[in-house]
N, C-alpha and C positions, 0 to 999 in steps of 0.2 A: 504494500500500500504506500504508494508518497501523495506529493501534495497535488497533483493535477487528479487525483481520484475524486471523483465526487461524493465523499462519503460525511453524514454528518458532523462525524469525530472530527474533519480536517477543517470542518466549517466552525466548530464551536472552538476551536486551534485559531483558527483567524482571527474570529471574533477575540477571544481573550488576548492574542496575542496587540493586536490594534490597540483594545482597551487600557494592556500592560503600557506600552509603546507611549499612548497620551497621557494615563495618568502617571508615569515616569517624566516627561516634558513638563510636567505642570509644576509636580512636586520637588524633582531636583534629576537633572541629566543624567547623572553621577549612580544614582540608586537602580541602574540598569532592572527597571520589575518583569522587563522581560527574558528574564536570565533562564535558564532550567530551574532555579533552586526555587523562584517567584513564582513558576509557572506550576510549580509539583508542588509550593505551597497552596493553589488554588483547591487541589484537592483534601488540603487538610483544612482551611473549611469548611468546604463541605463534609465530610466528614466529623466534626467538631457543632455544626447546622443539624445534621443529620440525627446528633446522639441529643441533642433539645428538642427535635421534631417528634424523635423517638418518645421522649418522657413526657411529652404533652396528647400523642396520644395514648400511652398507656393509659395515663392520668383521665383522659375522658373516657376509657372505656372500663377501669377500674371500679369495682366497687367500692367507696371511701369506707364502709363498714368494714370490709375485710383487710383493710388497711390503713390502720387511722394515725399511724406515723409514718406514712408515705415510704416506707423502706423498702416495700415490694417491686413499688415501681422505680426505686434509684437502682435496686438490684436490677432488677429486669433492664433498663434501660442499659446500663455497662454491659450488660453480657448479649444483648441484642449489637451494639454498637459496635464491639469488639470479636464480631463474628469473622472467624479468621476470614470468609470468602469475600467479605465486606474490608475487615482490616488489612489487609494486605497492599490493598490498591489505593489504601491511603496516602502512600510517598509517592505513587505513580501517576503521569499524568495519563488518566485516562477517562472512560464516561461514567465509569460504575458509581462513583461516590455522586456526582452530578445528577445519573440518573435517580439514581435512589432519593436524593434531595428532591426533584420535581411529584416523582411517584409520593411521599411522603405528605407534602405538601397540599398535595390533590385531597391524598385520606384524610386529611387534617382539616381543612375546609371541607369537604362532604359532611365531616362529622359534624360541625358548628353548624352546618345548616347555610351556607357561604357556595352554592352550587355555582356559580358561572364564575367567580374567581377559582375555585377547582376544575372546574373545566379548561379555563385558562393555562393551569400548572399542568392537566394532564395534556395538553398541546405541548405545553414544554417537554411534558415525558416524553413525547412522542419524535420529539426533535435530535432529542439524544439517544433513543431506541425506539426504532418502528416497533420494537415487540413491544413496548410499553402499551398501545393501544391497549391490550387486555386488559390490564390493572382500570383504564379508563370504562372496561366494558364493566369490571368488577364494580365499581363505583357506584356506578348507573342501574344497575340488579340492587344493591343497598336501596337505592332511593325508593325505585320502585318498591323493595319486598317491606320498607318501612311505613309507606304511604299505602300499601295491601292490609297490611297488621291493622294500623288504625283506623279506617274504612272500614273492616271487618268488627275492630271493635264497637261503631258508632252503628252499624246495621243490627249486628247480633249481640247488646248488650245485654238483653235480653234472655236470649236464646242460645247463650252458648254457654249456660252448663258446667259455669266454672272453669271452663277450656280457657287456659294459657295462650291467644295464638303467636304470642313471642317464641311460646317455646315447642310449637312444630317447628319440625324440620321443613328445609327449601322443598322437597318433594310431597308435603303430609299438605306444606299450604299450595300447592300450585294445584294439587288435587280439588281442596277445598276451593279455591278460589274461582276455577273454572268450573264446579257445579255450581257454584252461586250464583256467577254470571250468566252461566248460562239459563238459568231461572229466574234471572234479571233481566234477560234481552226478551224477554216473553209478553211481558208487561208494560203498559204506558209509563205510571209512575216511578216503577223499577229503572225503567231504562232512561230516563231524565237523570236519576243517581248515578245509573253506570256511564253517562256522557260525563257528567262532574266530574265523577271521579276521574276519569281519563284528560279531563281538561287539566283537573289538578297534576295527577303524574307529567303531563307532557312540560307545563310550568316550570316544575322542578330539574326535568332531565334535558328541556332544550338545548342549553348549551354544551353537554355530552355528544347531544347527538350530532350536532352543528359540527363538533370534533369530530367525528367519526364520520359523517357526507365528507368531511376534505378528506381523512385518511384514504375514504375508498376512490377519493377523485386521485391521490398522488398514487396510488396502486393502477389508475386506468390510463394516467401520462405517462407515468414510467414503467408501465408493463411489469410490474411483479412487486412485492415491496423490497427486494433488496438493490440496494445504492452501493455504487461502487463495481470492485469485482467479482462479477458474480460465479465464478467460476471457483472462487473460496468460498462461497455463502452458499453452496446449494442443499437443498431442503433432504434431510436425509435423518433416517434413524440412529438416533448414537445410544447404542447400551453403554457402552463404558460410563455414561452419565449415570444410569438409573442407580449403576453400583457405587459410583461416587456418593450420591446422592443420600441412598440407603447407609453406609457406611457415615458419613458426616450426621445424617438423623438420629439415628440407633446411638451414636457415640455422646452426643451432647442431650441426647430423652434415657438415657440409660438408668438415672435414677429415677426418671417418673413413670419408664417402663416397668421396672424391675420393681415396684413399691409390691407391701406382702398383700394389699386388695386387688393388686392385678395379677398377681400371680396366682393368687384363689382362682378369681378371676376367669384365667387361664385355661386352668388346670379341672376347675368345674365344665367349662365348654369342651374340654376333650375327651370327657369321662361321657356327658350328654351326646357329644356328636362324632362318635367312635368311630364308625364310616368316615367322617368327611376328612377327620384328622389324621387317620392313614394312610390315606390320599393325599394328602397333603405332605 
């Protein structure tokens, strides 16, 4: 890869590198900020961005009862932050820490309720990794499955039996949801609700989507989503990953695998599922 590739890495190279170049002429000649050492500082930080993006969404997604001296999430936050596949690329210039700042970013406004300033950041993801789009598709299913939950609550408060529908599963509500609807599209008054309701969803996720029409317009102008050489980038199965993969998971969940309830656990499903666990 050098620099006549058209690849975003070399564009967001430019960009920082210009940036470095000006705000070095303002501040003092001398301070050369676009040196290597300036440049691979940008990734630290990001990096250093990243492990504050980090503890502010734990922090929102935390229970404060289960944790009422925050020590959970300073822990969680270092050992999220310091994840060797993340820490490594800290001294390196490259997109991983940068990406991970936009993707972050995005979750972090979704969460506050900040939808087209996250849409925003998840355009930035996308800028720094076409593969990012997904985390923006992820985003966009939150909103929807959060505006489904409450919907369902204000229809069936009623009628639901002391049902949780926070705590169905994505599959137990999509069930539900579309027999509702579908006995909602039957009806006059029913189906006034279910336009609302979709008026409301669409409110929330338009500017996802807006992100996602360009995505699939830069995939119909440049014929594929890979930029640059494509001849390195072609779409192909890699197992050596899954075992990396499995191997780094299994090593850092080793204590909440191995806890003595899951190993009950375990050990009861293979006594009950004899057959399957042989086979297996």
């Amino acid at each position: 890869m050098g620099p006549n590739d058209n690849n975003p890495a070399w564009l967001i190279f430019d960009v920082n590198r210009g940036a470095s170049s000006s705000l070095s002429a303002l501040v003092s000649p001398t301070l050369q900020l676009c040196s290597t050492f300036w440049l691979r500082a940008t990734n630290v930080f990001f990096s250093l961005a990243n492990m504050y993006l980090i503890y502010n969404i734990l922090k929102k997604l935390q229970n404060p009862l289960l944790d009422e001296n925050g020590l959970k999430v300073v822990l969680s936050t270092l050992a999220l932050s310091s994840f060797p596949v993340l820490y490594f690329f800290t001294f390196l210039y490259y997109t991983d820490a940068g990406s991970i700042f936009m993707v972050l970013l995005m979750y972090l406004f979704n969460l506050r309720g900040n939808h087209l300033t996250a849409a925003a950041f998840g355009l930035g993801a996308i800028l720094f990794r076409q593969t990012n789009v997904i985390w923006v598709v992820f985003v966009t299913c939150l909103v929807v499955r959060k505006e489904l939950i409450s919907w369902l609550r204000e229809v069936y408060e009623k009628k639901s039996d002391g049902v949780l529908f926070s705590d169905l599963s994505d599959w137990e509500l999509l069930k539900l949801c579309v027999k509702i609807l579908f006995k909602f599209a039957t009806t006059k008054p029913n189906r006034d609700n279910l336009i609302a309701l979709i008026v409301k969803i669409v409110k929330q996720v338009w500017g996802y989507v807006a992100v996602g029409v360009m995505f699939i317009g830069f995939i119909v102008v440049n014929g594929g989503i890979v930029v640059g050489d494509r001849s390195q980038h072609t779409a192909c199965l890699n197992f050596p990953q899954i075992f990396y993969f499995l191997v780094m998971a299994n090593f850092f969940a080793l204590f909440h695998l191995t806890s003595p309830s899951k190993i009950w656990q375990f050990l009861k499903f293979c006594w009950e599922k004899k057959l399957l666990s042989f086979l297996s």
